[in-house]
N, C-alpha and C positions, 0 to 999 in steps of 0.2 A: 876656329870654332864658330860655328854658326850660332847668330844671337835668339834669344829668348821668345817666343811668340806670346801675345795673348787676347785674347778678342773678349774685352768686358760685353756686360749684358747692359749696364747703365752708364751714364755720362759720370753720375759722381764715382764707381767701380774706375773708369780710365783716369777722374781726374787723380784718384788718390793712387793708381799705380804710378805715374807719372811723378808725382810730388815723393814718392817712396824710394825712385829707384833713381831721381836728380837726373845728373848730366849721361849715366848710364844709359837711360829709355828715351825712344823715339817715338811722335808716332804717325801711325798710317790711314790716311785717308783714303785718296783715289789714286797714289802709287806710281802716278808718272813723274813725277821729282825725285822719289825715295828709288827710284828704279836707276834713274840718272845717278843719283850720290851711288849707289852699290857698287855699278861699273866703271863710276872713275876715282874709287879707295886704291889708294895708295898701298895697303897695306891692312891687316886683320883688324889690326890696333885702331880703326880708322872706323869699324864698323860699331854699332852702337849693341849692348848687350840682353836689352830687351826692345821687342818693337809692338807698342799698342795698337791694336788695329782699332779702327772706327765701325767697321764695318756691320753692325750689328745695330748700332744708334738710332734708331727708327726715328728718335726727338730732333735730331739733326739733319733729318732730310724736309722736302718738300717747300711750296712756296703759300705763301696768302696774302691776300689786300685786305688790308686792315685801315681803322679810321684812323691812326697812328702812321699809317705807309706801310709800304711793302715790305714784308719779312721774307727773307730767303736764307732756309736751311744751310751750314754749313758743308753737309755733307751731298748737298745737291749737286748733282754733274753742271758743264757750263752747257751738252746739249738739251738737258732740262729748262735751265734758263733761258737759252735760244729759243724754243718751241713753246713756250707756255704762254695761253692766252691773257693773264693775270701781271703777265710781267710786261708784256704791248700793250695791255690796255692804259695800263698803271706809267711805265716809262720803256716806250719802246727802243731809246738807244742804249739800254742796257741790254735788250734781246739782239741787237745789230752789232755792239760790241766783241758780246759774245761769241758771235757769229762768225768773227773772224779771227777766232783763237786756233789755232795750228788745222787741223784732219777732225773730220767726223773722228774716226776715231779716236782720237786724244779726246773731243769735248763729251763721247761719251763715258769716258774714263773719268779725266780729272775733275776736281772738287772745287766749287767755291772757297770753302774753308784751307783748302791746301795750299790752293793758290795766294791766298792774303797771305796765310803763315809762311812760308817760303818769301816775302818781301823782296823779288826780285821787280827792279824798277820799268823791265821793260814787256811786263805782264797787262795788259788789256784791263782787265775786271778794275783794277784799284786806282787808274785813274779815272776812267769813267765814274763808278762811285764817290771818289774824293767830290769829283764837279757836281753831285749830283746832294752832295750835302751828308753821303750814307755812315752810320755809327756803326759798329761793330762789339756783338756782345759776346761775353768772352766768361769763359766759369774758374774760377780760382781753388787753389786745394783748401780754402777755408769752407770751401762750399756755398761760396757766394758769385753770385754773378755781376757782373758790370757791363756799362756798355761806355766805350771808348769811342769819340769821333775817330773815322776811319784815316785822316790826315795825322793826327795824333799816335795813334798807331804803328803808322809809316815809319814818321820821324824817329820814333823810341826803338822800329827795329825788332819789336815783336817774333820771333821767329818760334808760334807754338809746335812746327815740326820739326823742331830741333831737340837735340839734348839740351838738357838741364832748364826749361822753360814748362809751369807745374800749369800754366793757362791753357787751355783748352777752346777756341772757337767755335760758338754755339751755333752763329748767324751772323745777318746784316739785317741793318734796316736803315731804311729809304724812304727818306719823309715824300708827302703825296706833292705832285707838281703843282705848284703853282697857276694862281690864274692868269693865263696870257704868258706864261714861261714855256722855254724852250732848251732844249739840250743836242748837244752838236758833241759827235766822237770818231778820229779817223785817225788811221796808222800810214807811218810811211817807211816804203825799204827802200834802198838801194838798188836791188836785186831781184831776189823771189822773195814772194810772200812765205817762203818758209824758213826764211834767215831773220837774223833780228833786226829790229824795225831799229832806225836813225831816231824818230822821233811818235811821240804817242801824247795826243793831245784830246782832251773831250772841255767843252767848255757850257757853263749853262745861265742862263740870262734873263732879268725880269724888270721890266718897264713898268712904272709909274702912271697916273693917270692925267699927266705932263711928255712924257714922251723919252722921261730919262731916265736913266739906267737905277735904279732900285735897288737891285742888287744884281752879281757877278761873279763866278766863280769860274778860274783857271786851271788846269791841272795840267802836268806835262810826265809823260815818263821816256824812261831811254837817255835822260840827256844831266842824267846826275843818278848817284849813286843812291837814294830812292825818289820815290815819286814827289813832284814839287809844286804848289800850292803858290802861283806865281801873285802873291798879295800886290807886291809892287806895282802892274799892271791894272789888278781887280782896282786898285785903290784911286789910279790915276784915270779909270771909266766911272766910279760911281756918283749919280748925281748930276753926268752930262748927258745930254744929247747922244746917241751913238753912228756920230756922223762919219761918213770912210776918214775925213782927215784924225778925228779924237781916237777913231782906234787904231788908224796904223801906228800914233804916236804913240800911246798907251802901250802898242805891242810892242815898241823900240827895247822896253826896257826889259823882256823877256829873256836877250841875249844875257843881260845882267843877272838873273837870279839862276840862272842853269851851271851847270859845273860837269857839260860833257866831256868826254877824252876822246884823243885821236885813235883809228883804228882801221881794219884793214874798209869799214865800210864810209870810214872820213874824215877827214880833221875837225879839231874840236871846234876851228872857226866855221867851217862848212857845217856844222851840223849845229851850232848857234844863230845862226843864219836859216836854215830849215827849221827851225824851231819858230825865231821870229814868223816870217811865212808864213807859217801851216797855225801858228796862233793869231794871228794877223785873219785866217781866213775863216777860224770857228770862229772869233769872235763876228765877223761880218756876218756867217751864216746864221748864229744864233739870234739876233739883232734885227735880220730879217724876220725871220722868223717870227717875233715874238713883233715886231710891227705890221704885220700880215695878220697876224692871229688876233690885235687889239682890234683890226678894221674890221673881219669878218665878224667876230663873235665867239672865234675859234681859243680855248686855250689848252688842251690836249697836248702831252711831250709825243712829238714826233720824229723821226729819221732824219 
């Protein structure tokens, strides 16, 4: 028996079917997740009974700079976000991230808001925004809205396109960069760029008017079961100098907060090790960065 369709006209219409029909209703955004879950059910019993579409939401699309940061619609594709001149001007490693999310075609399909609800750890969008400070607001069947730090979120496992989850994904928002900060995001595979990345690192950095570290945010995905907020390291950079020896040691401890598994793309030591590395190198880059940018005058998030 093929499940229930229904495409509300408003966000509170989807929140309150959702909240009505519990672990029964799913819903549908931009449909390349829910496309995957279809094809690999088990069984009928495995399919969900009603499926909410989004697709009508017009409050859930689109992007704007605001004096608050950047809002970005949940129902925004990631080639939206790619292309928009609002999202480079504002934090261009969020349009770079995006960028190398699977096929034109998938970014013109999938959603922002899918993608965070789906909480799979080795998704682009939710580490780069972790590093990037971004909150995530979210509409409840009381009819109220909240906005959730987007780390916060992670942890809890949120999964709005699931059964039985009555929240709804409004947006994101992404406070304005910093003066003289900088944000650093790069993926790595094994193989092809179209297999799942070993590790996913975006890191972002802001210096003092001394020359040390201010503040510092880590985030790693792929190498634990979801995205991880490497404090241990932020904590052991903030307040120094960020000299090659203070961050290689700072990233030693990376291997420590990760909890990846062996698999056909590496052992869990080998990709502990890849992690150290490749965090070891955002933090170098962002650090440059952000000491280039104090000299010049420059403080604009750049690539």
């Amino acid at each position: 028996m093929s499940p229930a369709y229904r495409v509300p006209d408003s966000l509170d219409e989807a929140v309150a079917l959702i909240g009505e029909h519990g672990p029964a209703a799913t819903v549908l955004a931009g449909g390349v997740t829910f496309a995957s879950m279809m094809s690999a059910r088990r069984s009928n019993s495995d399919l969900p009974r009603l499926v909410v579409s989004l697709g009508r939401l017009s409050e859930l699309r689109g992007i704007r700079a605001q004096p608050d940061g950047l809002w970005i619609g949940a129902m925004t594709t990631h080639r939206e976000v790619e292309r928009s001149s609002a999202v480079r001007s504002n934090h261009a490693v969020i349009a770079d991230a995006f960028a190398r999310i699977g096929s034109v075609r998938i970014r013109n399909q999938a959603t922002l808001g899918g993608n965070l609800a789906c909480g799979d750890p080795a998704f682009d969008p939710p580490v780069t925004l972790i590093a990037l400070d971004a909150t995530v607001v979210v509409a409840g069947a009381d009819g109220t809205h909240r906005e959730i730090p987007l780390d916060r979120l992670v942890r809890r496992g949120l999964d709005a396109s699931s059964r039985g989850s009555a929240d709804i994904i409004v947006g994101v928002r992404v406070p304005p960069a910093p003066p003289g900060g900088r944000a650093w995001h790069w993926k790595v595979h094994a193989r092809s760029a179209a297999g799942r990345p070993i590790v996913i690192v975006a890191a972002a950095m802001q210096l003092d008017a001394d020359g040390r570290i201010d503040d510092v945010r880590l985030a790693l995905g792929a190498v634990a079961p979801t995205v991880i907020r490497a404090r241990r390291t932020e904590a052991a950079l903030r307040g120094r100098q960020p000299t090659p020896d203070v961050v290689r040691d700072a990233s030693s401890f990376v291997a420590e907060e990760i909890d990846p598994i062996s698999d056909t793309f590496g052992s869990s030591g080998y990709k502990r090790q890849m992690a150290r590395v490749w965090a070891c190198r955002a933090l170098t880059a962002v650090s440059t960065q952000v000491d280039s940018a104090s000299k010049s005058g420059r403080g604009r998030d750049t690539r």
